[in-house]
Residue frames as qw, qx, qy, qz and C-alpha x, y, z in Angstrom:
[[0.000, 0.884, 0.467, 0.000, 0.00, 0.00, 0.00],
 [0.336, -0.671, 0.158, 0.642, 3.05, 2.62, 0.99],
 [0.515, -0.082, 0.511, 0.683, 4.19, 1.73, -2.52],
 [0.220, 0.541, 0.580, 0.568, 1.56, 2.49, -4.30],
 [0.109, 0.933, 0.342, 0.024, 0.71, 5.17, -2.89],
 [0.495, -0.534, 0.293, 0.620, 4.43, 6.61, -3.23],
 [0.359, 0.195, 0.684, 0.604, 4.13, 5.82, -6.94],
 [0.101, 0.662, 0.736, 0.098, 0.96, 7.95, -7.14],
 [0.090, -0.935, -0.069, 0.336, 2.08, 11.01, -5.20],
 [0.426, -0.380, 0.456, 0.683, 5.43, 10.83, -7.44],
 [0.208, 0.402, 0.665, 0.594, 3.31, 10.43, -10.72],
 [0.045, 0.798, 0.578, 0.164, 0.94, 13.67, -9.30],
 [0.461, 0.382, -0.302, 0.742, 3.89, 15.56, -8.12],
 [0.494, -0.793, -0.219, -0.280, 2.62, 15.96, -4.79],
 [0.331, 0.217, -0.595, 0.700, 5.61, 16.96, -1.68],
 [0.700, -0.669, -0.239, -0.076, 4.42, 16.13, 1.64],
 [0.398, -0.750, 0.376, -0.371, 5.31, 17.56, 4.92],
 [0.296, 0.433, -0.785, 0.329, 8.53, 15.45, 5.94],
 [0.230, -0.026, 0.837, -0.496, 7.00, 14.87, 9.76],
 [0.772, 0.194, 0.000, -0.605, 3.29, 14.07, 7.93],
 [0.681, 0.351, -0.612, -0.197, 4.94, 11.62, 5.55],
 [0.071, 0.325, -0.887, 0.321, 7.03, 10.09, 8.47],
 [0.424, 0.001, 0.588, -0.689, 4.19, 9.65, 10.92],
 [0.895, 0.244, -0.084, -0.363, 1.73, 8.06, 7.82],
 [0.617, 0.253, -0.743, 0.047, 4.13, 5.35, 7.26],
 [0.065, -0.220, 0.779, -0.584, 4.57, 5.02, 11.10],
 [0.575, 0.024, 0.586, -0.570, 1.00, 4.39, 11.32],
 [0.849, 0.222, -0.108, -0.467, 0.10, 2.05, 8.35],
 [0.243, 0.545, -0.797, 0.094, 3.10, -0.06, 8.90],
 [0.822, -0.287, -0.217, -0.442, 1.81, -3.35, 9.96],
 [0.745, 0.050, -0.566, 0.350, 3.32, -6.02, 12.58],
 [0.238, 0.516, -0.347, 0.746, 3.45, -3.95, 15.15],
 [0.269, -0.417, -0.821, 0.282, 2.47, -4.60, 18.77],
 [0.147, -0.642, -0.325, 0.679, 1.98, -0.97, 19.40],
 [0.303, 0.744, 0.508, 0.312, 0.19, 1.52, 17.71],
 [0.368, 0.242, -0.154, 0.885, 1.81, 4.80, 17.14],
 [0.184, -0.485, -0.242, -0.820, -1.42, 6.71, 17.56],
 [0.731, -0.617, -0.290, 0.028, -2.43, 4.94, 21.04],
 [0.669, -0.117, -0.228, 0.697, 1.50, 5.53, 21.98],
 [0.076, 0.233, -0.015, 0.969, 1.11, 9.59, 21.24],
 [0.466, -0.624, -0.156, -0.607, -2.25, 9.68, 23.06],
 [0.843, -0.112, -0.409, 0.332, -0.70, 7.61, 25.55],
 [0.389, -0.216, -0.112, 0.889, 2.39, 10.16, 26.47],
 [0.049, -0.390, -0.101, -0.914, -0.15, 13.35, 25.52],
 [0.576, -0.557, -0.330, -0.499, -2.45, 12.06, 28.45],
 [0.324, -0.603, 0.660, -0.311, 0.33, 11.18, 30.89],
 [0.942, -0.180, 0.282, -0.015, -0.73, 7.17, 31.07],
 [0.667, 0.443, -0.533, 0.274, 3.16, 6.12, 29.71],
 [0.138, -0.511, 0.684, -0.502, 4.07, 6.09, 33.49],
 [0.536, -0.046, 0.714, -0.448, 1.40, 3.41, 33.74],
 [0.643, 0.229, -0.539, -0.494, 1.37, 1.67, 30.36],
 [0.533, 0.184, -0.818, -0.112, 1.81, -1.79, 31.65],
 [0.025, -0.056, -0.762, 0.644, 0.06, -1.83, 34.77],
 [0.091, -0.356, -0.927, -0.073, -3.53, -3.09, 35.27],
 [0.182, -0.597, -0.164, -0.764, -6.54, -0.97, 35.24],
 [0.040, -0.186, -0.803, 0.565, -7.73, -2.82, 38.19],
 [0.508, -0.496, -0.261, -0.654, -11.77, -2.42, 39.84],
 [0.661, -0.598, -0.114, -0.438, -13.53, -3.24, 42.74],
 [0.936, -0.338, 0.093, 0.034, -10.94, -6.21, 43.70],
 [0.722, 0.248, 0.121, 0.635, -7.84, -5.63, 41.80],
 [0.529, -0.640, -0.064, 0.553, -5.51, -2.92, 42.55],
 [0.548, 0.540, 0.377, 0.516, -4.81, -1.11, 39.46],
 [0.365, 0.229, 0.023, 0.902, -4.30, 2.77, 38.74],
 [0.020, -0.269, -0.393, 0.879, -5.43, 5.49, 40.15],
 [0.313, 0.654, 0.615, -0.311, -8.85, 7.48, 39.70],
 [0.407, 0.823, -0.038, -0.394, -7.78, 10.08, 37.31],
 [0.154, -0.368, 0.770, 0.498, -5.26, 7.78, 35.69],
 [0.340, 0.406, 0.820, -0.217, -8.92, 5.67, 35.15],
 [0.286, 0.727, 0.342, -0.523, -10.47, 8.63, 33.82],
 [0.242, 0.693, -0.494, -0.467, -7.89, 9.67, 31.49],
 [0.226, -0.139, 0.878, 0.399, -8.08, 6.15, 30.07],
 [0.408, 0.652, 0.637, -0.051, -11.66, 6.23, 29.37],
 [0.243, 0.815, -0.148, -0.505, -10.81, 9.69, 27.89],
 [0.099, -0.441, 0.772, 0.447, -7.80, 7.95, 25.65],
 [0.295, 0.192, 0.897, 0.266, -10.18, 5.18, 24.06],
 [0.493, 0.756, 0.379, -0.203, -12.62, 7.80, 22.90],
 [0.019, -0.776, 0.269, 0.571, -9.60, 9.39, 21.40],
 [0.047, -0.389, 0.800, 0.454, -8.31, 6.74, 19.77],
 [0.464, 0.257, 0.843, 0.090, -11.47, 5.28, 18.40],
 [0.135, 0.113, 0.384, 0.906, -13.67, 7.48, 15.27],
 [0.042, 0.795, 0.570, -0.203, -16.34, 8.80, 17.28],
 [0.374, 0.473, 0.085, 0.793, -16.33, 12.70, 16.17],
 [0.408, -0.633, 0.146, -0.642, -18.60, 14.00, 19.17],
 [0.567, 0.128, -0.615, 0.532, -17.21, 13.90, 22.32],
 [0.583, -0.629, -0.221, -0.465, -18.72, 14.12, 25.72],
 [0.716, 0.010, -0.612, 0.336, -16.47, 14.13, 28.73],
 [0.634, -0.736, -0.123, -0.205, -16.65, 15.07, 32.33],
 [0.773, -0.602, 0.190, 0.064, -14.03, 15.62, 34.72],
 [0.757, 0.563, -0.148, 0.297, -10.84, 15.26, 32.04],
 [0.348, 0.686, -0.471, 0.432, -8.64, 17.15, 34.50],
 [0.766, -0.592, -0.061, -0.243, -9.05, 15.08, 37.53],
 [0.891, -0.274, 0.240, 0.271, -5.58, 14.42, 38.98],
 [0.657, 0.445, 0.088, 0.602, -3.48, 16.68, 36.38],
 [0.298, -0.555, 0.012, 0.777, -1.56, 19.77, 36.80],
 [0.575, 0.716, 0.072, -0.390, -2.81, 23.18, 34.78],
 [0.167, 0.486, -0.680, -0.523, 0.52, 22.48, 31.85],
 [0.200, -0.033, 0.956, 0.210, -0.78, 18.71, 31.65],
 [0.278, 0.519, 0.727, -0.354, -4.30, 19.52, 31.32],
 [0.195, 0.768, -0.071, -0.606, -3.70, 22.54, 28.90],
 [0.005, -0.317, 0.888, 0.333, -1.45, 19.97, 26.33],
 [0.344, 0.255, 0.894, -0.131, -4.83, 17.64, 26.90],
 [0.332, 0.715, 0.334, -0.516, -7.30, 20.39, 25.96],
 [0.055, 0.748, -0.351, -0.560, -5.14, 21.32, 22.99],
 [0.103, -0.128, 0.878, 0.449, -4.76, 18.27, 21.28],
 [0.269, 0.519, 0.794, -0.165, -8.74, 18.05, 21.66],
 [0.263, 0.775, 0.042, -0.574, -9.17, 21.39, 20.46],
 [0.150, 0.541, -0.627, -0.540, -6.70, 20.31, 17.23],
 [0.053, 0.029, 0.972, 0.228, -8.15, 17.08, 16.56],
 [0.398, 0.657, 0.567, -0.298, -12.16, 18.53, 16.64],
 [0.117, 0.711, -0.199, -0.665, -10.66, 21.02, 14.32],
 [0.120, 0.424, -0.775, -0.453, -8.94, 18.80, 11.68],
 [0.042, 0.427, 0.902, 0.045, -12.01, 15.70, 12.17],
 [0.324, -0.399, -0.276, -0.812, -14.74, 18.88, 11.60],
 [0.428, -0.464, -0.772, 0.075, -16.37, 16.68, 15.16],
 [0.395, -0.684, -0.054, -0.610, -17.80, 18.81, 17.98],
 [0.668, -0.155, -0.684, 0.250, -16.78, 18.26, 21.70],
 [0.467, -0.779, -0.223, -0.354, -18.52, 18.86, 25.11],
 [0.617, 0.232, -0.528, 0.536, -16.24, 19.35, 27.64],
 [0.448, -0.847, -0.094, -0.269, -17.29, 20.10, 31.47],
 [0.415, 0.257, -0.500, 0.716, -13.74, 21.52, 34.05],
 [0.456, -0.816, -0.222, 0.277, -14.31, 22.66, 37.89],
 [0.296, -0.838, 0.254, 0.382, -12.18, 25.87, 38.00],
 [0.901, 0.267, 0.117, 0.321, -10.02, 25.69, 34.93],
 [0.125, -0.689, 0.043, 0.712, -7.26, 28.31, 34.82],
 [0.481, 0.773, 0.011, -0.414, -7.80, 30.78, 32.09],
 [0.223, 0.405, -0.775, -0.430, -4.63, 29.82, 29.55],
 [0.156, 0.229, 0.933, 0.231, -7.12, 26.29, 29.09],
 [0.272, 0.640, 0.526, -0.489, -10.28, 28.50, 28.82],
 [0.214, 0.657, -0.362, -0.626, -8.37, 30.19, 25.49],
 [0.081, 0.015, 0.978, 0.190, -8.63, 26.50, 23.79],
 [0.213, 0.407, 0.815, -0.352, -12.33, 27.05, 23.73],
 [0.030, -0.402, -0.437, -0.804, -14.81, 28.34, 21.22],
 [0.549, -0.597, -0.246, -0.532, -18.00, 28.36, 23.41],
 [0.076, 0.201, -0.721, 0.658, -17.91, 28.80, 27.16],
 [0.621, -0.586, -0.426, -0.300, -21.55, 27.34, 28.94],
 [0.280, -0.337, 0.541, -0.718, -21.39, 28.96, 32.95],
 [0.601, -0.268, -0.670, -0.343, -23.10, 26.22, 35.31],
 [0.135, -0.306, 0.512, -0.791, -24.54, 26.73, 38.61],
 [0.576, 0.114, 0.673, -0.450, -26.44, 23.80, 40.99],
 [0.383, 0.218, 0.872, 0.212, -26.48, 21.60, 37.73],
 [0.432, 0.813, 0.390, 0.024, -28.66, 24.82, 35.24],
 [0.506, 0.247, 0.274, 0.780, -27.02, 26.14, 32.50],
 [0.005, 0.836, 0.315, -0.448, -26.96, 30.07, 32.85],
 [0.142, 0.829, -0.305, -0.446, -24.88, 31.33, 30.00],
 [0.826, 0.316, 0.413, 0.217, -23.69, 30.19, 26.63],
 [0.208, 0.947, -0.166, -0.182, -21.29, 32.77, 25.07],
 [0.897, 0.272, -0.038, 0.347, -17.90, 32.49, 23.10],
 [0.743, -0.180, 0.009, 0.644, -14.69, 33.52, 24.28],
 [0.282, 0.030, 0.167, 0.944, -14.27, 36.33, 22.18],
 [0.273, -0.559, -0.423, -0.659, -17.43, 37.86, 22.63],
 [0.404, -0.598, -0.517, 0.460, -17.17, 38.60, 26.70],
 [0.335, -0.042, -0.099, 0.936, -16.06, 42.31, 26.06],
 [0.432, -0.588, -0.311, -0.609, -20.05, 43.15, 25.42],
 [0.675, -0.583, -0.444, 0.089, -20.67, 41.87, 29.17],
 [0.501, -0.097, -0.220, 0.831, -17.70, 44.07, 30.72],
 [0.141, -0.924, -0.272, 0.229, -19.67, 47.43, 32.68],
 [0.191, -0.918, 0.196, 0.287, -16.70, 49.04, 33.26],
 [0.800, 0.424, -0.275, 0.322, -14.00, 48.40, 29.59],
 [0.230, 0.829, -0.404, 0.310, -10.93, 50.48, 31.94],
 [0.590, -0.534, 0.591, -0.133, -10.66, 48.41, 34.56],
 [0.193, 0.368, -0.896, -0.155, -8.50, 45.38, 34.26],
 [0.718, -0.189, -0.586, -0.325, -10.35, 41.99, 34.01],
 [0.343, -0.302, 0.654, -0.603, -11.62, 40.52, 37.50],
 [0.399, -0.101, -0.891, -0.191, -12.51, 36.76, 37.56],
 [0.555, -0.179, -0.041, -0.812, -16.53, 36.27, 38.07],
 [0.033, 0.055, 0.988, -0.139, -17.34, 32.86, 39.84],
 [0.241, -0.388, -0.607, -0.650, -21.14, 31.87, 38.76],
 [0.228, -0.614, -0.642, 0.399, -22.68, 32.50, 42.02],
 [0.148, -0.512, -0.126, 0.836, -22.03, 35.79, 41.16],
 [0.143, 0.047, -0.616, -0.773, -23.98, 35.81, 37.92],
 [0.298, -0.513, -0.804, -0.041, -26.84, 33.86, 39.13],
 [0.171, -0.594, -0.426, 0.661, -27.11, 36.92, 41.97],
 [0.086, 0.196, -0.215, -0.953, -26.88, 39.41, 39.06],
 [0.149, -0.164, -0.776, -0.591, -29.54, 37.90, 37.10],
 [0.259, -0.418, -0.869, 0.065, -31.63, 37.41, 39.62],
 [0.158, -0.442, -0.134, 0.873, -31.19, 41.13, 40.74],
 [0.041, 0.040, 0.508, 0.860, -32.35, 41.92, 36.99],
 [0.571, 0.289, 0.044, -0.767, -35.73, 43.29, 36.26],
 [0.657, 0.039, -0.633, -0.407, -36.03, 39.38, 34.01],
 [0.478, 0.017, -0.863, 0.160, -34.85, 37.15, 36.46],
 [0.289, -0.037, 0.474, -0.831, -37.34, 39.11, 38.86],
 [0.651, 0.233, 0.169, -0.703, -40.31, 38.47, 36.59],
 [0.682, 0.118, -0.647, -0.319, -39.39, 35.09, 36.41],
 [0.200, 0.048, -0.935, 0.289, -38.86, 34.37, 39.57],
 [0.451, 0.101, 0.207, -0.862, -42.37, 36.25, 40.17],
 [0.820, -0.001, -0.336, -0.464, -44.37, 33.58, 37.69],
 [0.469, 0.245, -0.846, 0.061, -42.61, 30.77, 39.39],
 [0.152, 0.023, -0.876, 0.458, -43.56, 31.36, 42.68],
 [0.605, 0.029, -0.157, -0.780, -47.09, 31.99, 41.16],
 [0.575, 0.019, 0.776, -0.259, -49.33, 28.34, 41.98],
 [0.044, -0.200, 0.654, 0.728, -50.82, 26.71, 39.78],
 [0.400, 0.136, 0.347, -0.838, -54.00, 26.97, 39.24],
 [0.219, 0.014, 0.928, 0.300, -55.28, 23.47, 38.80],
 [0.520, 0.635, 0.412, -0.396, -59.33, 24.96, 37.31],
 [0.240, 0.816, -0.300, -0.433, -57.54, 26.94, 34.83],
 [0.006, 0.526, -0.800, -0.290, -55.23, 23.68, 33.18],
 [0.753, 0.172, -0.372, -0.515, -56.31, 21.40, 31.18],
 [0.862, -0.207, 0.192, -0.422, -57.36, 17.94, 31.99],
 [0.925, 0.181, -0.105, 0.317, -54.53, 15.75, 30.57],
 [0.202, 0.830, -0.388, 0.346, -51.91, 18.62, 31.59],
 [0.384, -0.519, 0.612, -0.456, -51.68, 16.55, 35.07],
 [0.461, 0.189, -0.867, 0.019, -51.59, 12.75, 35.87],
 [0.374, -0.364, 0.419, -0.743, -54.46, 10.80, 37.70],
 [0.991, -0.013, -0.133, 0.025, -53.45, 7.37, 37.76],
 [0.762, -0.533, 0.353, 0.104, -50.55, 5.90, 39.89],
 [0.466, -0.281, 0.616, 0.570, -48.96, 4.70, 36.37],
 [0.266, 0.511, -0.219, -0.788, -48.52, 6.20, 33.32],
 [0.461, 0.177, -0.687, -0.534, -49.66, 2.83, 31.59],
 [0.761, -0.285, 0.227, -0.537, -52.11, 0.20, 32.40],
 [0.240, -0.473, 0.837, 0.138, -51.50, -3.24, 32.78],
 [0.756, 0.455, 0.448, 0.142, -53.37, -4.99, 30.00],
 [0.465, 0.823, -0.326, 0.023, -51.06, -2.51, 27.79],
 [0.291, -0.685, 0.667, -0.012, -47.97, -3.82, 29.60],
 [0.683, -0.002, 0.722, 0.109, -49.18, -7.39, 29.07],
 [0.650, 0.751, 0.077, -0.082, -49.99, -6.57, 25.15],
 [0.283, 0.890, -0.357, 0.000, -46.83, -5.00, 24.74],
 [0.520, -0.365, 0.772, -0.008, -44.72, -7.99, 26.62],
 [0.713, 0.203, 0.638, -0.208, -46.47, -10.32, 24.45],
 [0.612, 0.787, 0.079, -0.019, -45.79, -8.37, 21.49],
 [0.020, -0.678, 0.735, 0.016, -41.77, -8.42, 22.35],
 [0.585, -0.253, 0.771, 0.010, -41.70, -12.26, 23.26],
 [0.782, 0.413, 0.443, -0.143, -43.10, -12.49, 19.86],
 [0.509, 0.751, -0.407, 0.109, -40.76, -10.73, 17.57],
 [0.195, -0.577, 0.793, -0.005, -38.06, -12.59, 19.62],
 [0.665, -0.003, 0.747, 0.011, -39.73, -15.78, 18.59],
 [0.612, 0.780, 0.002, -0.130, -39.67, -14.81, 15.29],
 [0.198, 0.675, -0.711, 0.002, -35.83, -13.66, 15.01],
 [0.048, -0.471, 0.858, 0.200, -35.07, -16.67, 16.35],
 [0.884, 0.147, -0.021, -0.443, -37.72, -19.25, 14.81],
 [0.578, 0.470, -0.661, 0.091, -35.03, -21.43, 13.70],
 [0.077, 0.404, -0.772, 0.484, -34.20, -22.62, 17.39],
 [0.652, -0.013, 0.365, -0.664, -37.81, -22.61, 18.58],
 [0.837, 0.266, -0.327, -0.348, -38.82, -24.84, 15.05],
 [0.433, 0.392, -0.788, 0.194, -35.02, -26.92, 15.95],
 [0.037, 0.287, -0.815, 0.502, -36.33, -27.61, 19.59],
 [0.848, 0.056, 0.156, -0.503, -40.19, -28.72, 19.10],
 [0.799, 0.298, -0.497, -0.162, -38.94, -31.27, 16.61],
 [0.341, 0.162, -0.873, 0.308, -36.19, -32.88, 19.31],
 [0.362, -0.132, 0.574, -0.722, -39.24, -32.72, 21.79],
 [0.720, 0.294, -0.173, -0.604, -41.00, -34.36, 19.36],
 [0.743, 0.320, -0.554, -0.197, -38.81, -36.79, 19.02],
 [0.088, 0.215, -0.795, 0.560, -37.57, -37.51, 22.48],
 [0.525, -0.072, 0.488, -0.693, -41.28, -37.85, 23.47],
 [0.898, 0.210, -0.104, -0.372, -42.43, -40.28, 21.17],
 [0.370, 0.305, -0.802, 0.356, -38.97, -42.47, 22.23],
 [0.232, -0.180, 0.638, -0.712, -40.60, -42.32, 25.58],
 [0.680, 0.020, 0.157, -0.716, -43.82, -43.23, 24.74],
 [0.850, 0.358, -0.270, -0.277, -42.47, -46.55, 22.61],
 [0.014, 0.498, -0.827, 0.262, -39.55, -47.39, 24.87],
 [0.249, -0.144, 0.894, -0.344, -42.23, -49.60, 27.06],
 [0.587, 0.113, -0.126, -0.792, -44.88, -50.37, 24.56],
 [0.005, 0.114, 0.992, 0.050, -47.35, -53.23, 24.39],
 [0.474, -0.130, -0.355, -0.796, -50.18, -53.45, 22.31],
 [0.715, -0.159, -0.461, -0.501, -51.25, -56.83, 24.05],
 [0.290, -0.324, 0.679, -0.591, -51.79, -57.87, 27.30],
 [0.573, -0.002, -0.814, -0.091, -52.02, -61.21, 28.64],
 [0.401, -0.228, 0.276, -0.843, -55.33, -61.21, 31.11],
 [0.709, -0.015, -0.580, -0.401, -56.44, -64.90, 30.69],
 [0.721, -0.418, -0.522, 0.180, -55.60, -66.09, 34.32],
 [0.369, -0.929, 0.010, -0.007, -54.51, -64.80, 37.55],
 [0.733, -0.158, 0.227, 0.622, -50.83, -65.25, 36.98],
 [0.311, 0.472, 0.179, 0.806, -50.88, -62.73, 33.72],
 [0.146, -0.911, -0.328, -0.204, -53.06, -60.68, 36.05],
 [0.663, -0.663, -0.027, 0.347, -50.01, -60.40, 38.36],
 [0.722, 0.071, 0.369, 0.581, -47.81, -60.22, 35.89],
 [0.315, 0.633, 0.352, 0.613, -49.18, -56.94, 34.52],
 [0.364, -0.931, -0.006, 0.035, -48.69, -54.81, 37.55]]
């Protein structure tokens, strides 16, 4: 495969990037126990200090919690999901090791076109510059959605120098605001059960009855006896045939009943 595709880029006069070229061969080369691309996420997530050593769980001893994490983090890297969902990524790093992490995500959604969700406690600000969109969260609701470069609307005062806002302190502003008044006004408004329509509320213990449950069971065990008919069809027949063995193992059409000997004889 190298060859030909040497032969191709020579015959289209294409010149690749020296470290590009290197690295493709590195990774299509075959025989290898190790993959290049697990090795470089590997040493860009810190686990090389703990390649050969057991995750471990409940009973087994194995690596730490954020070494843990940062492997689940590595196998989404290395596999071709493009959206990425991850929680907690810097648990157990320091800000340079985390910032190197964030970056390679940030360069690898870029170059795969994928999209990735990424949730930090406190990051410091040189990993916050790695970010397009910034979502604020406070007691698990989402209060803000803005992009990096678009905080300098929100800034009261432009002369002063920047002063880091922790979301408690946003949640108070809002709530101060003339909206987050007259929302917090309808909330703590009842509700006014004349006024709402008759299906709007639930007035049955469960949301389904149980002749639907049984319907619907009944309609699963069937499509499973369907997919697998074959087995179902494979295991009447040997029942078939194992019972009628039984039944003929001790047969006798004719019974000898002509004195009291056979009589004994037939118990």
């Amino acid at each position: 495969m190298l060859a030909e595709l040497a032969r191709r880029e020579k015959t289209s006069n294409i010149k690749l990037d020296p470290d590009i070229n290197v690295f493709m061969k590195a990774v299509a080369t075959e025989g290898q126990k190790k993959s290049v691309v697990t090795d470089h996420i590997m040493k860009i997530l810190g686990l090389d200090i703990c390649a050969d050593i057991m995750v471990g769980d409940e009973m087994i001893r194995g690596i730490f919690g954020g070494q843990r994490k940062r492997v689940t983090t590595g196998e989404m890297l290395v596999g071709p999901s493009k959206a990425l969902f991850m929680d907690e990524i810097s648990t157990g790093l320091d800000n340079s090791t985390t910032c190197q992490i964030v970056n390679s995500l940030r360069q690898t959604i870029h170059i795969l076109n994928g999209i990735a969700v990424i949730s930090l406690f406190q990051p410091p600000l040189e990993t916050c510059d790695f970010f397009y969109d910034i979502i604020l969260l406070f007691d698990n609701f989402l209060q803000e959605v803005t992009s990096r470069k678009d905080h300098e609307q929100y800034w009261t005062l432009k002369n002063e120098p920047y002063r880091f806002a922790i979301a408690k302190e946003f949640v108070e502003a809002f709530q101060s605001f003339h909206v987050g008044e007259q929302l917090a006004k309808e909330l703590a408004t009842p509700i006014n059960k004349a006024k709402s329509h008759p299906t709007a509320l639930t007035t049955k213990k469960y949301g389904i009855s149980k002749k639907e449950l049984l319907v619907a069971y009944l309609s699963r065990e069937h499509l499973l006896m369907k997919r697998n008919s074959f087995v179902y069809i494979l295991k009447l027949i040997q029942l078939i045939i194992m019972a009628l063995i039984a039944m003929t193992l001790f047969l006798r059409t004719h019974m000898h009943k002509c004195s009291m000997e056979d009589g004994i004889y037939g118990f």
